[in-house]
N, C-alpha and C positions, 0 to 999 in steps of 0.2 A: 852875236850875229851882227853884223852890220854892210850896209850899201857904200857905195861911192859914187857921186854923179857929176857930170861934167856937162855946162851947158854948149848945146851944140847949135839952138836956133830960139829964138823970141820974138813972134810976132802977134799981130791982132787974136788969131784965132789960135795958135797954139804954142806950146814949147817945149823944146827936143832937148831929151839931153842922154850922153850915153851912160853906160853904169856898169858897174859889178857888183857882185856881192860877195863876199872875202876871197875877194880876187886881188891883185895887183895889178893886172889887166882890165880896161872897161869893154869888152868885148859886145854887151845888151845892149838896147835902144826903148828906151821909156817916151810916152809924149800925152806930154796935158792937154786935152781940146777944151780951151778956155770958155768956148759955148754951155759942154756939156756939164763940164766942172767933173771930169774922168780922167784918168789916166790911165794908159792901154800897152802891155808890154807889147814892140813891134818887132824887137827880134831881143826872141830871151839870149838873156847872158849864158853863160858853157852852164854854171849852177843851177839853172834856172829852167833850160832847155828839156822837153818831155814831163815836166812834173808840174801839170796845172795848178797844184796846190803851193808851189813856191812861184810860181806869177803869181797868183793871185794875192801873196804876202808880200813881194814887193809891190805891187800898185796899192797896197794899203799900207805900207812904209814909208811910200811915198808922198805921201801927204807930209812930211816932215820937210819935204821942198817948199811947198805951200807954202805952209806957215813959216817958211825962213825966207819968202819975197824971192822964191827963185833965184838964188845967187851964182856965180856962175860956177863955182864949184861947188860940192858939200859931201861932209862925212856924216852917216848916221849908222849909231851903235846903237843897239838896245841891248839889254840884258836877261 
């Protein structure tokens, strides 16, 4: 399984980036509110879309943004 995420905004309070999950397309819209220390899917990716249970796996996959300082792209596979 793996994400894709491309940064689309970074400021004080939050940061946007769009995404796919074994897509080729980043079609999703992910966003960290740097207040809450969250991240909220704002518009599921096609993968992603109607199945709360695969949002809710990528906002916990996502945390691999985090921890890599928000870069402006990134690829994350798990296995």
């Amino acid at each position: 399984m793996w994400w894709d995420y491309l940064k689309l905004e970074d400021s004080e309070e939050r940061v946007v980036y769009i995404y796919g999950r074994e897509a080729i397309g980043l079609d999703g819209e992910i966003v960290y509110d740097r207040k809450k220390r969250r991240w909220s899917v704002t518009i599921p990716c096609k993968k992603d879309a109607g199945n709360p249970n695969n949002i809710a796996e990528t906002e916990r996959k996502s945390w691999q943004v985090v921890k890599a300082g928000f870069p402006p792209s990134l690829h994350v596979a798990i296995w």
